[in-house]
C-alpha positions as CSV (number, residue, x, y, z in Angstrom):
1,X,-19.0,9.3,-87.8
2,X,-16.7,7.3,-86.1
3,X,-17.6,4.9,-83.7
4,X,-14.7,4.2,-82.2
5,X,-13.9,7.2,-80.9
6,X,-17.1,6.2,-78.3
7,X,-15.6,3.1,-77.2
8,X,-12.1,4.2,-75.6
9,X,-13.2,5.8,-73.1
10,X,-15.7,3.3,-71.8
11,X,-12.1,0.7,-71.9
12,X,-10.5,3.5,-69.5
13,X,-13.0,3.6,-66.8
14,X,-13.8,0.1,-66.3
15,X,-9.9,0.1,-64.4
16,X,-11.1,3.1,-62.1
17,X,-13.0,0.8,-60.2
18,X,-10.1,-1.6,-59.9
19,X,-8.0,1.1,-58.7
20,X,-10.5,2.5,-55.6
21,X,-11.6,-1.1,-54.4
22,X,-7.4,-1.5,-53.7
23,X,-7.7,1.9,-52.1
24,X,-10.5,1.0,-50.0
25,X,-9.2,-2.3,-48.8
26,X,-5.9,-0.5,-48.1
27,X,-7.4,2.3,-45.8
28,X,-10.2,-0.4,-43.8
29,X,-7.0,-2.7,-43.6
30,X,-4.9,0.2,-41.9
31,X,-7.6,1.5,-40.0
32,X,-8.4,-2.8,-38.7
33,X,-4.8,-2.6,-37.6
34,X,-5.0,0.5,-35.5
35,X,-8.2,-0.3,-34.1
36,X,-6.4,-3.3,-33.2
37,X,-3.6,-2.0,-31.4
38,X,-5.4,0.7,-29.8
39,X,-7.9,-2.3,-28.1
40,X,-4.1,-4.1,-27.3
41,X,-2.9,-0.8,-25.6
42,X,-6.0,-0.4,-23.7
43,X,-5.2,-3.9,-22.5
44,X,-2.2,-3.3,-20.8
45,X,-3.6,-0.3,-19.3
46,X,-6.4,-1.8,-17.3
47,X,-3.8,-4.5,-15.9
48,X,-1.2,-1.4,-14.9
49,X,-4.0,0.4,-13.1
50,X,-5.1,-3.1,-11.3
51,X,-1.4,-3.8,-10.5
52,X,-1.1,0.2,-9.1
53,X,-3.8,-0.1,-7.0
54,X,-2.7,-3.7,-5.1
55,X,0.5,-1.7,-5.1
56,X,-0.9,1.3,-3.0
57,X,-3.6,-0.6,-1.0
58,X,-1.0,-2.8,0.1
59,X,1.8,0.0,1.3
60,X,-1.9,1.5,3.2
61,X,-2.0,-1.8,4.7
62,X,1.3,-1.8,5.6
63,X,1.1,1.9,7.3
64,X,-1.9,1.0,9.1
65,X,-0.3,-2.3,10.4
66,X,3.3,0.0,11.6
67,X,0.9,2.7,13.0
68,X,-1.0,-0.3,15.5
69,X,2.6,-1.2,16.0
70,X,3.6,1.9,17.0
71,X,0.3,3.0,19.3
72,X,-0.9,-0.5,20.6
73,X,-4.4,-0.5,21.8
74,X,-3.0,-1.0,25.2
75,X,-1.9,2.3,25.7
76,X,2.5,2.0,25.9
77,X,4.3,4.5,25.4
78,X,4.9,4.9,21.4
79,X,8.1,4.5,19.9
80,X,9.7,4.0,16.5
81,X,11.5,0.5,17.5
82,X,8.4,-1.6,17.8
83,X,7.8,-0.9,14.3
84,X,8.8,-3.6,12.3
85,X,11.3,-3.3,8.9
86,X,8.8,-5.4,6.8
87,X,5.1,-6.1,7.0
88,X,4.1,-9.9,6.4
89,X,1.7,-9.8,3.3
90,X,-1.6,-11.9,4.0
91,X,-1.9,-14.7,1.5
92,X,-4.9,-13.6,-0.7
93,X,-5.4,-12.9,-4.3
94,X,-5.3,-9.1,-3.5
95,X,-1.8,-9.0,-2.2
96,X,-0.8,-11.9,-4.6
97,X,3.1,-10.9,-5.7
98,X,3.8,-7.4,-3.4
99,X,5.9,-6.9,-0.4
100,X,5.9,-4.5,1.8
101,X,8.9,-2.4,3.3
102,X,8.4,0.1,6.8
103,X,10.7,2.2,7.7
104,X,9.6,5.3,11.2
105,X,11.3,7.9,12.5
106,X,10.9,10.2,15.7
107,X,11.1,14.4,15.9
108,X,10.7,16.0,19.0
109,X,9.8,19.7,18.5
110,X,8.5,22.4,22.0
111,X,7.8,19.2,23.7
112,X,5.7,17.1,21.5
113,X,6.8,14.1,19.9
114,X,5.9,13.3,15.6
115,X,5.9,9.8,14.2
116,X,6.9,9.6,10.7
117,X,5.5,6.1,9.3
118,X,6.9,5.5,5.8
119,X,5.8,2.6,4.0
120,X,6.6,1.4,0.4
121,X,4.7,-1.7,-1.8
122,X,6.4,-3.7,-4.6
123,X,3.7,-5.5,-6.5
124,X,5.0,-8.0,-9.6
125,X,4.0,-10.8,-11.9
126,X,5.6,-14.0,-11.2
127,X,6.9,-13.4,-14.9
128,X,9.6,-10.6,-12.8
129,X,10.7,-13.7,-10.3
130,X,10.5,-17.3,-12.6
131,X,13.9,-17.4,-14.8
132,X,12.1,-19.4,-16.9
133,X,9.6,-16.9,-18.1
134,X,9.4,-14.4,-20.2
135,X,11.0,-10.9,-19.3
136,X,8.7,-8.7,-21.4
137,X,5.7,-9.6,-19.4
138,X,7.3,-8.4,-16.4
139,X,5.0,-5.9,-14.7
140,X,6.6,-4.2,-11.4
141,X,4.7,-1.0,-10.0
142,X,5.6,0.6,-6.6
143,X,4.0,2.7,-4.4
144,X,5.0,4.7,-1.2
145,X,2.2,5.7,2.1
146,X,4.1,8.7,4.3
147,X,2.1,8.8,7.4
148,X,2.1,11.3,10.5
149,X,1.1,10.7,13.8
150,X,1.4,12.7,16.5
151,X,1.8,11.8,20.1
């Protein structure tokens, strides 16, 4: 008999074990990093969704504020020039960084008179406006209210 013939192959399988611990750090270590950037993307997401709805809340806001422009509750006649261009964002953390633009027209049509109300929202970081800051955390979002009224 020959007993070393029994021995070699016990030497070539104690490096298989070597081989799939590096193969499972590799994969948990790949899968870490996209679980990583997957949480990261997620991220900046939520704060595009936050910064889409100040955009459109605020361009409603602004509709609503041309429309008691345009029909005041006393009762004078309606017409597009006592709509202002712009609507004077209030100063609270809702409305922090947007501006709003107006803009109405006036179609007459068999007699009865249509208000188009057309109001558009820029919402920013203060990352878009401070030259000091950095330009890759800029977030702008805009968002445009058309409104119709009827007189």
């Amino acid at each position: 008999m020959c007993p070393s013939l029994y021995s070699i192959p016990q030497r070539r399988q104690q490096g298989s074990a070597l081989v799939i611990a590096i193969f499972v750090i590799v994969i948990m270590s790949i899968l870490a990093l996209a679980l990583t950037r997957i949480g990261n993307n997620a991220d900046d997401d939520v704060n595009l969704e936050v910064w889409s709805l100040r955009a459109f809340a605020a361009a409603n806001s602004g509709a609503d504020a041309a429309l008691a422009e345009l029909f005041p509750v006393g009762g004078s006649a309606a017409t597009c020039a006592a709509v202002s261009s712009s609507w004077p964002v209030p100063n609270v953390v809702g409305f922090h960084g947007c501006s709003v633009s107006l803009s109405c027209r006036s179609q007459s049509v068999a007699g009865i008179t249509q208000y188009i109300v057309h109001s558009d929202a820029v919402c920013e970081t203060d990352a878009c406006t401070d030259v000091t800051a950095d330009k890759s955390r800029c977030l702008r979002v805009s968002r445009s209210v058309e409104v119709e009224a009827r007189e």
